[in-house]
C-alpha positions as CSV (number, residue, x, y, z in Angstrom):
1,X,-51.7,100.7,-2.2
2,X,-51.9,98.7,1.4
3,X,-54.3,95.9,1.8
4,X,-56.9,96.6,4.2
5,X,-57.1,94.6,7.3
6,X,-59.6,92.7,9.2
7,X,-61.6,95.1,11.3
8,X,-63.2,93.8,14.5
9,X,-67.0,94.1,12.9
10,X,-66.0,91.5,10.6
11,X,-67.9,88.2,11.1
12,X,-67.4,84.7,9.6
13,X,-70.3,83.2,8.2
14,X,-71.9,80.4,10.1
15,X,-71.5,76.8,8.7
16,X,-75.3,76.4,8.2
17,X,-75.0,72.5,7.3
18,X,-73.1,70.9,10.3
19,X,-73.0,67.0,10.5
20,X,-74.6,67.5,13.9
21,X,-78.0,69.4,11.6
22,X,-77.8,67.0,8.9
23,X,-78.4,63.7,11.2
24,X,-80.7,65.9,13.1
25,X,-83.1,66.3,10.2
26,X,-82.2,62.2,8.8
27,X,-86.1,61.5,7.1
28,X,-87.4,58.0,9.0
29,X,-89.2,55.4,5.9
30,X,-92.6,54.1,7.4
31,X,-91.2,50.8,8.4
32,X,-88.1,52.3,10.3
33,X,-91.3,54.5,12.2
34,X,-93.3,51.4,13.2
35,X,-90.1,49.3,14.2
36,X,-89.6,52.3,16.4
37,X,-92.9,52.5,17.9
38,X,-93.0,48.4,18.5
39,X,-89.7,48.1,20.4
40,X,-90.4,50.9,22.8
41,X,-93.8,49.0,23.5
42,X,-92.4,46.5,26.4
43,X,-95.6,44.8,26.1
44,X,-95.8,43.9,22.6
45,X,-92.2,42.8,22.5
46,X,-92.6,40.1,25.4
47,X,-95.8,38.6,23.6
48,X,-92.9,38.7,20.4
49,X,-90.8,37.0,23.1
50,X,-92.9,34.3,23.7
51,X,-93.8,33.5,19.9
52,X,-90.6,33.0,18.9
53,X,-90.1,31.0,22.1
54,X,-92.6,28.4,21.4
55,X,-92.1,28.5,17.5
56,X,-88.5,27.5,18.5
57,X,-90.3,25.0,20.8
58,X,-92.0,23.7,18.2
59,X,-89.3,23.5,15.3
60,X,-86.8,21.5,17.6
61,X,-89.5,19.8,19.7
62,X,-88.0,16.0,18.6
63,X,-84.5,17.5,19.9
64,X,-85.9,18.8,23.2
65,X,-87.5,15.8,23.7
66,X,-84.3,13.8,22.7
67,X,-82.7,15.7,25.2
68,X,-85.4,15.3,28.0
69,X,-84.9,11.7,27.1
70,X,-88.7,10.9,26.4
71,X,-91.5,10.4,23.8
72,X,-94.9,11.3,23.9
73,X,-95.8,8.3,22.2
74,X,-93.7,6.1,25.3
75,X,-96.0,3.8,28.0
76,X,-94.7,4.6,31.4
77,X,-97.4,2.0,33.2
78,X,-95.4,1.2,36.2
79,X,-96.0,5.0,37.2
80,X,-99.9,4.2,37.5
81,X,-102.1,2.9,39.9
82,X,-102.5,-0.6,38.9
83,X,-106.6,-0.4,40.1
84,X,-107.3,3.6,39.5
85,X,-104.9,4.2,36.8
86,X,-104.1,7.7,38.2
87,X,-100.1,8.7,38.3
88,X,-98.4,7.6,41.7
89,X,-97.7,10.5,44.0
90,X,-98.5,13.8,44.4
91,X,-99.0,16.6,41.2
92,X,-99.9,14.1,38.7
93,X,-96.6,12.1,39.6
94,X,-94.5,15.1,39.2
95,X,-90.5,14.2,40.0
96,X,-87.1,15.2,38.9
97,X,-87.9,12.1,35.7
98,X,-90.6,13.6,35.0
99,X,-91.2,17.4,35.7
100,X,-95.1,18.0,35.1
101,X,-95.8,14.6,35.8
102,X,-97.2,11.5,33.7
103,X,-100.8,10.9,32.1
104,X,-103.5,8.6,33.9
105,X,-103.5,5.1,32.6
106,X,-101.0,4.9,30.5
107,X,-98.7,7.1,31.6
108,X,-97.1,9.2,28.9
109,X,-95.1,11.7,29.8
110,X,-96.7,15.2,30.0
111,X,-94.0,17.6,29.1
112,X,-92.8,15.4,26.3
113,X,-96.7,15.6,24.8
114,X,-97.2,19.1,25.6
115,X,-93.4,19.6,23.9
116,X,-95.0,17.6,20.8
117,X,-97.8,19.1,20.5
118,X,-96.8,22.7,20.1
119,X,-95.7,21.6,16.7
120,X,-99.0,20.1,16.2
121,X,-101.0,22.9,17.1
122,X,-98.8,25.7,15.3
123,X,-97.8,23.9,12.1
124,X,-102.1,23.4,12.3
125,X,-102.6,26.9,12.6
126,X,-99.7,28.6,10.4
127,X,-101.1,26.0,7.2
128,X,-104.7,27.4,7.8
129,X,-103.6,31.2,8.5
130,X,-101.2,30.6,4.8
131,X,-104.7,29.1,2.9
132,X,-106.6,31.9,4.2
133,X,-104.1,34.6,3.3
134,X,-104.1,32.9,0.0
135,X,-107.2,32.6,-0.5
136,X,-108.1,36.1,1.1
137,X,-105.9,38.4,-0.8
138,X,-106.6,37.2,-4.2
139,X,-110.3,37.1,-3.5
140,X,-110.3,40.7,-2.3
141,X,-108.2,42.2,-4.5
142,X,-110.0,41.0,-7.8
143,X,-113.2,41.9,-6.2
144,X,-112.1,45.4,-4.8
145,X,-110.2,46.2,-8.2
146,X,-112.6,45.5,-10.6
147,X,-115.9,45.9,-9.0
148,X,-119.3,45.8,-10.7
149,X,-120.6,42.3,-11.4
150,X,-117.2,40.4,-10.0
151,X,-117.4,42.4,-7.0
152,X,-121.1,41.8,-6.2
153,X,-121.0,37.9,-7.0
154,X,-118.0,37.8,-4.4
155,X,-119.6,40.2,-2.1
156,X,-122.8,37.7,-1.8
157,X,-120.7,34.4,-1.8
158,X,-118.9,36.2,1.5
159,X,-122.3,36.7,3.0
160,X,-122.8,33.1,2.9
161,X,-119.3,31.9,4.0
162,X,-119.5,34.6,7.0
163,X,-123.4,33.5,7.8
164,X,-122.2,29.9,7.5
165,X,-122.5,27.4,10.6
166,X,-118.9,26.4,10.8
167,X,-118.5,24.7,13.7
168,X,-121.6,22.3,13.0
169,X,-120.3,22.2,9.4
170,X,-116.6,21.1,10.5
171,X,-118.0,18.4,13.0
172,X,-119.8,16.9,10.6
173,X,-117.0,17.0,7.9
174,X,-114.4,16.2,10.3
175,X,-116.5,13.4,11.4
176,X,-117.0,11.9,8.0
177,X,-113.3,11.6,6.8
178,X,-112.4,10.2,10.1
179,X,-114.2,7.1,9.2
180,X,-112.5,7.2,5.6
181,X,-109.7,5.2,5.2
182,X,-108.5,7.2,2.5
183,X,-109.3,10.7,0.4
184,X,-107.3,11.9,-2.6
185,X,-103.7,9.6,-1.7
186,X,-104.0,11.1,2.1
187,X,-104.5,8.5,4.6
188,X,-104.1,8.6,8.3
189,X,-103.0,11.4,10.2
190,X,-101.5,13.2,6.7
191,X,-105.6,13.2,6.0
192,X,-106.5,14.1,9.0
193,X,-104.1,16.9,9.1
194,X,-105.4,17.9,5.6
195,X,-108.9,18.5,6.6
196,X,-108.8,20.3,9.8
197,X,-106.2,22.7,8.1
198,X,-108.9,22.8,5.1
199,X,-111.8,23.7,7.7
200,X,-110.2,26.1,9.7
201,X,-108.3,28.0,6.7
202,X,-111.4,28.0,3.9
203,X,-113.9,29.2,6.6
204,X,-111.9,31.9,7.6
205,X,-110.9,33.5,4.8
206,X,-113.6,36.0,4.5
207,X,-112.8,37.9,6.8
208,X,-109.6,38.8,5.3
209,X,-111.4,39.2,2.1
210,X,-113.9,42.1,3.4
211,X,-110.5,43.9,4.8
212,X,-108.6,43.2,1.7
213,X,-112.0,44.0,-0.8
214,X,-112.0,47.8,1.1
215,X,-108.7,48.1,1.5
216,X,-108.3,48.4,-2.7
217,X,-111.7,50.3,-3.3
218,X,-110.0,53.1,-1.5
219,X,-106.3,52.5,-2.7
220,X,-107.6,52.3,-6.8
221,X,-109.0,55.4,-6.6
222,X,-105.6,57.5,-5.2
223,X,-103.7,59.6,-7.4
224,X,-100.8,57.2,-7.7
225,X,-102.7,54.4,-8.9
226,X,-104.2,57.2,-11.4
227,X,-100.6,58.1,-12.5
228,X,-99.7,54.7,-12.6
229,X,-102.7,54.0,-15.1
230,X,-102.2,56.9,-17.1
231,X,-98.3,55.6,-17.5
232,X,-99.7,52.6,-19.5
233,X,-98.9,50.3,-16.2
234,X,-100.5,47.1,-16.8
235,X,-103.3,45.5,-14.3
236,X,-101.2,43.5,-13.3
237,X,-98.4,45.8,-12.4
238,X,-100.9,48.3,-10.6
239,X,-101.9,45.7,-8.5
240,X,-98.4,43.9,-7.5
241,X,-96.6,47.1,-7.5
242,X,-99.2,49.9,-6.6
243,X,-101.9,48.4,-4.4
244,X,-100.4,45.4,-2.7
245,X,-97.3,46.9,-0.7
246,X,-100.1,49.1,0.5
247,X,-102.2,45.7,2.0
248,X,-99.0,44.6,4.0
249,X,-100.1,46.8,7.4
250,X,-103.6,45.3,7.5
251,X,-102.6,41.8,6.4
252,X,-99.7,41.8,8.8
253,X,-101.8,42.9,11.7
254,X,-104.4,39.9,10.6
255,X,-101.9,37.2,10.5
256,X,-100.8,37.9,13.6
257,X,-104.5,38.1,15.2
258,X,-105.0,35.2,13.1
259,X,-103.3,32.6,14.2
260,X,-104.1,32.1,17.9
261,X,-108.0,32.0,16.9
262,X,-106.7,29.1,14.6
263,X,-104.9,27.6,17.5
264,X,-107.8,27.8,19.6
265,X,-109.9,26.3,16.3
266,X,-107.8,23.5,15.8
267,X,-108.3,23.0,20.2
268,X,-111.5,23.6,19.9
269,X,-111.9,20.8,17.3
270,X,-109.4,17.9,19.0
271,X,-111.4,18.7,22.7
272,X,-114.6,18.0,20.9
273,X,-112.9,14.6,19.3
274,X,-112.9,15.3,15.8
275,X,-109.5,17.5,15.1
276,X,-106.7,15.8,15.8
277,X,-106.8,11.8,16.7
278,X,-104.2,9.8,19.0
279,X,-102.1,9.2,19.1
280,X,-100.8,12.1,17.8
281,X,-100.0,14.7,19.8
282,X,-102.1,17.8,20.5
283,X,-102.9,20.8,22.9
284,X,-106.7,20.0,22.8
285,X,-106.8,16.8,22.2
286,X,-105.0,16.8,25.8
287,X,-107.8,18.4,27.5
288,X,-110.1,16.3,26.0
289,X,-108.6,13.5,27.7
290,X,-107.9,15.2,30.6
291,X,-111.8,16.2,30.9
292,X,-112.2,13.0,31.8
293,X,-109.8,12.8,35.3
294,X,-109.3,16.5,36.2
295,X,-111.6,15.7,39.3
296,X,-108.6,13.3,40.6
297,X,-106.2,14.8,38.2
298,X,-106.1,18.4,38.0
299,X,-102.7,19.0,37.2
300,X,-103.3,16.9,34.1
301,X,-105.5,20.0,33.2
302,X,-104.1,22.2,34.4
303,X,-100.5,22.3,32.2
304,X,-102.2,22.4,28.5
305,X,-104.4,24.8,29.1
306,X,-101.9,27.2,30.7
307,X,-99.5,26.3,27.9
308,X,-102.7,27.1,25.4
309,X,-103.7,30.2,27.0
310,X,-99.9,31.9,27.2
311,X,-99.5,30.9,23.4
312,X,-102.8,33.1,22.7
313,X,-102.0,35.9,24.5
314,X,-98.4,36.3,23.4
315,X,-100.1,36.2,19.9
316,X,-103.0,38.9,21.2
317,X,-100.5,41.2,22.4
318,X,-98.1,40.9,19.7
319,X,-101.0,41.9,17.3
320,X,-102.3,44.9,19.4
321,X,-99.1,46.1,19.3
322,X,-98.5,45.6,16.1
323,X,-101.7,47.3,15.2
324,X,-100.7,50.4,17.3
325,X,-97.1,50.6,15.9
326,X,-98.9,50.7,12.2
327,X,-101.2,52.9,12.9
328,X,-100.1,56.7,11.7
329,X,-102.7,58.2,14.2
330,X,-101.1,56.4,17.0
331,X,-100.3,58.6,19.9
332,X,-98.3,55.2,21.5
């Protein structure tokens, strides 16, 4: 009997899973989506730019200044009129020494100050961002969770903290441990330090709270919370495990909104005379001195507040961006 051969309607079957199908239909996770979104938005990625250029700023700002080859903290009084005490020459005394110039009467160095106090202001602003979050999230989760009496004690005490007077409160606060020599071990600028971060960072917390509070009244009633539950999962478990890596978008988002407000705070506070003291080093502390001469001395102004208002807006742009790239209903 002969073997019968291929006729010409014969057709292979087609290879229905090709290599070139099976990376075409590769699933994206959540955070590989968002990552996506964020680096194809140019304008959120150079406000990311400029945060992690002045955090570097700020980490190595004793190298830079090494470098630089001055101090904040260094008297240059020969570059000062002897009867005015404004810098010699034009710009504030601006030269190839000394690139943004020198201060009025004693003449400090600008860029070294405004070097030194970009760790000021940030390691200020990060401390009071981390006690809020602190305090925030385990506020609002305890009250979202387990509701009834917890929740409406919280609830009221966050109507009083949000109704507060904060900035007349922290003056006066500020104010009174300025005069104290001591408080709890902390003395001198570790003190001073202490309470600013303590007035920005418990005053601010609310906010977070309210988020974080109806955030988990929505996330504890979802079906895997429920099948978590009915598992025999712990409290404790459902809340770390369940409810929590569901927070990070919102509490990401905050942080980064969060931090130039504090930055502007902790300004706010030194401009006003009772955040950070000299000699220390610090953005607004250096406009409230240079309120003084920016008639004669504008520059002196001028370069802080610049420096201020680029930090705040890389920040600001960062954080809309981040929003956007988080958000699933984004059309960006």
């Amino acid at each position: 009997m002969s073997m019968s051969q291929p006729s010409d309607l014969d057709v292979a079957a087609p290879d229905l899973a090709t290599p070139q199908d099976e990376q075409a239909i590769q699933g994206r996770s959540l955070r590989q989506i968002a990552w996506r979104r964020l680096k194809h938005d140019k304008i959120a990625m150079a406000g990311g730019a400029g945060i992690i250029f002045m955090t570097l700023v700020a980490v190595f700002a004793s190298l830079i200044n090494n470098l630089l080859g001055h101090q904040p903290s260094d008297r240059n009084t020969h570059l000062t009129d002897i009867d005015t005490t404004m810098p010699v020459g034009r710009l504030s005394g601006m030269s190839s020494e000394h690139w943004l110039g020198v201060q009025p009467v004693d003449g400090q160095d600008i860029l070294a100050r405004l070097i030194a106090g970009s760790r000021t202001s940030l390691m200020i602003s990060v401390s009071a961002m981390a006690l809020s979050l602190t305090l925030g999230l385990t506020i609002g989760i305890v009250s979202g969770y387990y509701r009834g009496t917890i929740d409406a004690v919280v609830a009221r005490i966050l109507d009083v903290l949000l109704a507060f007077p904060v900035l007349l409160f922290a003056i006066a606060l500020l104010a009174i441990f300025n005069q104290s020599p001591s408080f709890l071990g902390m003395s001198g600028q570790t003190l001073n330090f202490a309470v600013v971060i303590f007035v920005l960072g418990f005053f601010g917390f609310a906010y977070l709270a309210r988020i974080v509070r109806g955030q988990v009244l929505s996330l504890r009633e979802k079906e895997f919370v429920d099948a978590a539950r009915s598992l025999g999962a712990s409290d404790w478990r459902i809340i770390t495990r369940e409810i929590l890596p569901n927070l990070m978008g919102p509490v990401l988002v905050w942080v980064t909104l969060t931090i130039p407000s504090y930055i502007l705070g902790e300004a706010g506070l030194s401009f006003l005379g009772v955040g950070v003291q000299p000699p220390t080093a610090s953005w607004g502390q250096m406009l409230s001195v240079a309120g003084n001469f920016f008639q004669n001395d504008p520059m002196f102004l001028m370069w802080p507040g610049l420096i201020l208002f680029l930090t705040v807006l890389s920040f600001n742009l960062f954080g809309d961006g981040l929003r956007d790239a988080l958000d699933p209903k984004s059309t960006r």
